[in-house]
N, C-alpha and C positions, 0 to 999 in steps of 0.2 A: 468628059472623061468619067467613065465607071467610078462610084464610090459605095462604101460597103454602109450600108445603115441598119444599125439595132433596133429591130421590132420586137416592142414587151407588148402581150395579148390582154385583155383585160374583159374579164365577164361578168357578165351584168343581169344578175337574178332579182326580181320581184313579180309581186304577186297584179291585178291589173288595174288597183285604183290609184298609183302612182307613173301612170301615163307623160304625165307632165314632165315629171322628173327625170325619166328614161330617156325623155327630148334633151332634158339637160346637159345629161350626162353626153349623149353623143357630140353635144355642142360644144360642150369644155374639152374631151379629149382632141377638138379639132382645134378648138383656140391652143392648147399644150403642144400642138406638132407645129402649127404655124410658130410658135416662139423656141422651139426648139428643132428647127428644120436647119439650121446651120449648124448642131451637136450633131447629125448623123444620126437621130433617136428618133422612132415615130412609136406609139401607141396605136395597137389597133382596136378598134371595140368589138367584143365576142359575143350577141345576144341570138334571143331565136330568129327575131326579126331576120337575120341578117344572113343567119349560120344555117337553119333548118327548111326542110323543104317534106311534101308530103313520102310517105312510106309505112311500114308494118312494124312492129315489133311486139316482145312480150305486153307492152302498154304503152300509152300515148309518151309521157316522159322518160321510159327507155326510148323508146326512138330518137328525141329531142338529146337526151343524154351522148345515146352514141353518135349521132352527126357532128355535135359540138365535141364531145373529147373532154379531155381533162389540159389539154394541151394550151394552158393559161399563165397568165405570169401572176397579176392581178386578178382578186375577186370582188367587184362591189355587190352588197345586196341592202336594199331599200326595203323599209315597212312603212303601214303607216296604219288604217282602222283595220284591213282585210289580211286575211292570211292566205288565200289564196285554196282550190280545191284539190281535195286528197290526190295523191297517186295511191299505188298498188303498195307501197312498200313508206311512207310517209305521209302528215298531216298535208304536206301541199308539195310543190312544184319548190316553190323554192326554199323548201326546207328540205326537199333531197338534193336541191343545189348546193345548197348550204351546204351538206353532212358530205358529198363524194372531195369539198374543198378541205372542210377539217379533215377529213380522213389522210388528203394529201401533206396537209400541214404537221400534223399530228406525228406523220411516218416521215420529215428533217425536209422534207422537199423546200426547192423554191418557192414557193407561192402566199404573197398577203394576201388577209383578208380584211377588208374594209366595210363594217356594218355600218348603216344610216338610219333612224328613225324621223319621221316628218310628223312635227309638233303641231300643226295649222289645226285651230277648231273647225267641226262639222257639225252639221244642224244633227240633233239628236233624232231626226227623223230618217237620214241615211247611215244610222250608225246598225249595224246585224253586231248582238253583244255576245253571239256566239265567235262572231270570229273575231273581233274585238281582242278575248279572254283569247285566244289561241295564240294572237302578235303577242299578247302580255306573258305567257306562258317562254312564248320562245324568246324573247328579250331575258326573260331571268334564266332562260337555260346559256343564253350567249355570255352573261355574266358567271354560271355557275363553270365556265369549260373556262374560263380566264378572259374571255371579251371584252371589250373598252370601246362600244359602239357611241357616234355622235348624233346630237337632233338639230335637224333645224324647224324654222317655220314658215319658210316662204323658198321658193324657187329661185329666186334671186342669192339667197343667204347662201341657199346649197351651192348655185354656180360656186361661191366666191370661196367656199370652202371645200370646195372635193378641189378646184386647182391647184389651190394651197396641199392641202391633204397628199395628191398625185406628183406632183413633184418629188414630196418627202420620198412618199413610196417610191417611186420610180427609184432613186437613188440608193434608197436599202436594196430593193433587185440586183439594182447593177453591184454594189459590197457585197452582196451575197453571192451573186455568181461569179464576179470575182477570186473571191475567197475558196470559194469551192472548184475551182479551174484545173488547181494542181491534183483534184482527183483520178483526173481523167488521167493525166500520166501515168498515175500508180497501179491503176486498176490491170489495162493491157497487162502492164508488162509481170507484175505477178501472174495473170492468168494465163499468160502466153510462154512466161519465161524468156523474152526477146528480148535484145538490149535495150538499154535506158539511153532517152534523150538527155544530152547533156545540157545542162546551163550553160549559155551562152557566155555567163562570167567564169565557169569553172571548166574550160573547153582545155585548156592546157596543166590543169592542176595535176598533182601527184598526191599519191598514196597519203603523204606527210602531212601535205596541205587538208587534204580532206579527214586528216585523223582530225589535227586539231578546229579545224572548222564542228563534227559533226561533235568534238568534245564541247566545245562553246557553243550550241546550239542545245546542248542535252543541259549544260548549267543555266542556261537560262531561260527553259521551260519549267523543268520543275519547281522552282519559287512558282511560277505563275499559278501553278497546280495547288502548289502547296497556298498561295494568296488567298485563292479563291473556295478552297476547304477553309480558310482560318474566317474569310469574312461573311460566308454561310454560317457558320461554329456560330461568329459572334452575335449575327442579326437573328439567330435564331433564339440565344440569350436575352437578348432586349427583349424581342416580342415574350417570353415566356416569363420576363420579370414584370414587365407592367399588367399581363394576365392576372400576375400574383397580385401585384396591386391593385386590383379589378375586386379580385376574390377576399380578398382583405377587408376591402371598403363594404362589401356585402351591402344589405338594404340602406344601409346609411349613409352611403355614396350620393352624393344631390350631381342631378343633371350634368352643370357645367366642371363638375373636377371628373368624372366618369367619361366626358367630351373630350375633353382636355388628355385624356390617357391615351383615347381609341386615336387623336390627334398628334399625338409624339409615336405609337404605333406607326404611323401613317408616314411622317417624317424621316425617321430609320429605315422603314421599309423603300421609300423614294429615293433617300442616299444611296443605298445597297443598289437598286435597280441601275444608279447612273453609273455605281464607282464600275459595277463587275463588269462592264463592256471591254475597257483598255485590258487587263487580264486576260480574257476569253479569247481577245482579238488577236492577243500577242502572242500567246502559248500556242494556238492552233494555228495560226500561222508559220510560227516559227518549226514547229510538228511537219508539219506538210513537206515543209524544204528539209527539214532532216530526214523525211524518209527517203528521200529523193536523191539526197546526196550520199547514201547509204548506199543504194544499189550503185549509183556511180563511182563509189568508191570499191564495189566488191567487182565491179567491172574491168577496170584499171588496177587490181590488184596482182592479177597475175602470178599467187601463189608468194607474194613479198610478204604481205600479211598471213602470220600464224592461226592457225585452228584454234590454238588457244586465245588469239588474241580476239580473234570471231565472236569466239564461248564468251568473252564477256563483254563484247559489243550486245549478245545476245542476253545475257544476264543483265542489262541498261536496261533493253527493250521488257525483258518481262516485267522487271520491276516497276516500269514507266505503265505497260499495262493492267497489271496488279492496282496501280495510283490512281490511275483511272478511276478502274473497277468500283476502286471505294468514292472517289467525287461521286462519281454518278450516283450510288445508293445512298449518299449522303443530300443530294439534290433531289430523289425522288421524296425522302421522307421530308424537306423543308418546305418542296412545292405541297404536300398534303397537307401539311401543317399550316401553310398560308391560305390555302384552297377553303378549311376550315372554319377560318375567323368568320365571321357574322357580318351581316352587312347591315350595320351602324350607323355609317355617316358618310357621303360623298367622296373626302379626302381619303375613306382607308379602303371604299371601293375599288379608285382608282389605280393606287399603291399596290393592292391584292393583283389588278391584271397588269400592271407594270412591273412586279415582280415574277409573276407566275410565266410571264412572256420572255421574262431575260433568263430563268429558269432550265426555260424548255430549249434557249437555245445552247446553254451549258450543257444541258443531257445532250441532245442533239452531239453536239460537238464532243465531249466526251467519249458518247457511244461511237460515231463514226471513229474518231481517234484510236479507242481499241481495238476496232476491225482492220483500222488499217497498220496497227503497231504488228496483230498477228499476223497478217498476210504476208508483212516485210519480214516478220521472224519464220514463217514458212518458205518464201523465199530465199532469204539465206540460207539457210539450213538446206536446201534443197543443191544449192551452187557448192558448197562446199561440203556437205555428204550428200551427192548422189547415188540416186536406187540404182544400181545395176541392172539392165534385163534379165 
């Protein structure tokens, strides 16, 4: 019997002195489908080997570029002494791999990125210290964009850790496309102006039902909004107070109390990172379904519901957009500010790209949230004063 199974893409950039690795890697995503062949999940692996074939282009790695696509779910990329030889437009091959996936990640898209560096000593005698300095150059730029890449040092370690690692991922993909599913409703039917699909739970509702559903839906977003502005506000105060304490201490700060600061930094910043998930998770969710239930409701209204009562269905929405407007510039200036700090000590490294990461998907969410508050404010407006030809 036919059954429907989820393939997430997974691509796989490195430069050619991690040979071994690349064997690995195709070899764990085959052990991940074997143990998940009863979820209906497979992983596919997306490299040149596999994806490219001879042909022309502007340059070798456009070609390479356009056969593969962007059309990935997953990005792994491996370092380790070599950086790999120039293209036309970057230091190597897969440092324009790298930049076409930030680029994707950057603009809300699906797609993780999963960096590796391979720790294994080499006889100083195959080491080129020019390209050396190149991996070391792009390792501090993947820390300066908010990256959180892992090392191992043997082939064995990496199996046991990218299976670990792919799992995890695989599971945020699937929350995240998830999460973003009820876009696809919205998008048609503002642009189309076609009816709305209705919920399954809300196939027989009335006008009533749906006032007080989309009232209780609007009360319990905004807290979330307002949550998540107060515990930005706050963590943004810690870090700026123990700054002061930093600045205070001046030359006469010894080592271990100056540790000890960058340390409780690092602390605050990890809490922040874990608590604003439930927040983010809840308002934008609960968002999604109110816009949804909005058009179904203006569907089934039939003229019962007043113009005026519209105008401040419509006066929620702007002000919900307006609330936005400010999380967002409020999250742009706290990601700067964290982006800022110095890189001191391990524990406030990693705190800067686990904060900077749960950040980006605030704005993300945020931003999307306001394009889809106006779209529904355009389409109401649109069902209940229409342009005449």
């Amino acid at each position: 019997m036919p059954k429907n199974v989820t393939v997430y893409k997974v691509f796989l950039a490195s430069p050619s002195d991690v040979e071994e690795e690349r064997k690995v890697v195709d070899k764990v995503i085959s052990t991940y489908n074997q143990m998940h062949s009863s979820d209906n999940l497979k992983l596919e692996l997306v490299c040149w080997e596999n994806a490219s074939f001879p042909s022309f282009g502007d340059y070798a790695q456009d070609v390479i570029n356009s056969q593969i696509g962007d059309d990935y779910d997953i990005f792994i990329g491996i370092l380790w002494t070599r950086f790999g030889t120039a293209t036309a437009k970057y230091g190597s091959g897969t440092e324009e791999e790298f930049e076409r996936a930030y680029q994707r990640y950057s603009s809300g898209e699906c797609v993780k990125m999963m960096i590796y560096r391979k720790d294994e000593n080499v006889p100083p005698s195959k080491i080129d210290p020019t390209q050396l300095q190149l991996v070391n150059d792009f390792i501090s730029k993947i820390g300066d964009l908010g990256g959180y890449y892992f090392t191992f040092k043997s082939s064995n370690e990496f199996s046991d850790i990218l299976l670990q690692h792919l799992d995890k991922t695989v599971k945020q993909v699937a929350k995240d496309y998830e999460q973003s599913s009820p876009k696809t409703l919205l998008v048609p039917n503002t642009v189309t102006g076609c009816g709305n699909e209705i919920c399954a739970e809300r196939v027989n509702w009335g006008v009533l039902d749906y006032s007080e559903y989309i009232s209780a839906k609007l009360s319990s977003i905004t807290p979330c909004i307002e949550l998540i502005s107060q515990m930005t506000v706050d963590i943004g105060n810690r870090v700026r107070q123990n700054t002061c304490r930093l600045n205070s201490s001046g030359s006469n700060g010894n080592y271990l109390h100056v540790k000890s600061i960058f340390l409780n930094v690092a602390k605050d910043m990890n809490k922040y990172a874990t608590s604003i998930d439930e927040p983010n998770d809840a308002w934008y969710a609960g968002f999604i379904d109110m816009q949804q239930a909005i058009k179904e409701m203006l569907d089934v209204s039939a003229g019962f519901v007043s113009d005026k009562e519209w105008e401040s269905i419509l006066d929620s929405m702007r002000m919900m957009s307006s609330r936005m407007d400010g999380t967002y510039g409020a999250m742009r200036e706290m990601y700067s500010s964290v982006n800022k700090l110095p890189k001191v000590v391990q524990q406030l490294n990693v705190a800067k790209n686990n904060v900077c990461n749960k950040l980006k998907k605030v704005m993300s969410n945020m931003k999307e949230g306001k394009r889809y508050c106006e779209e529904t404010i355009s389409y109401i407006e649109d069902v209940i004063h229409p342009i005449s030809d």
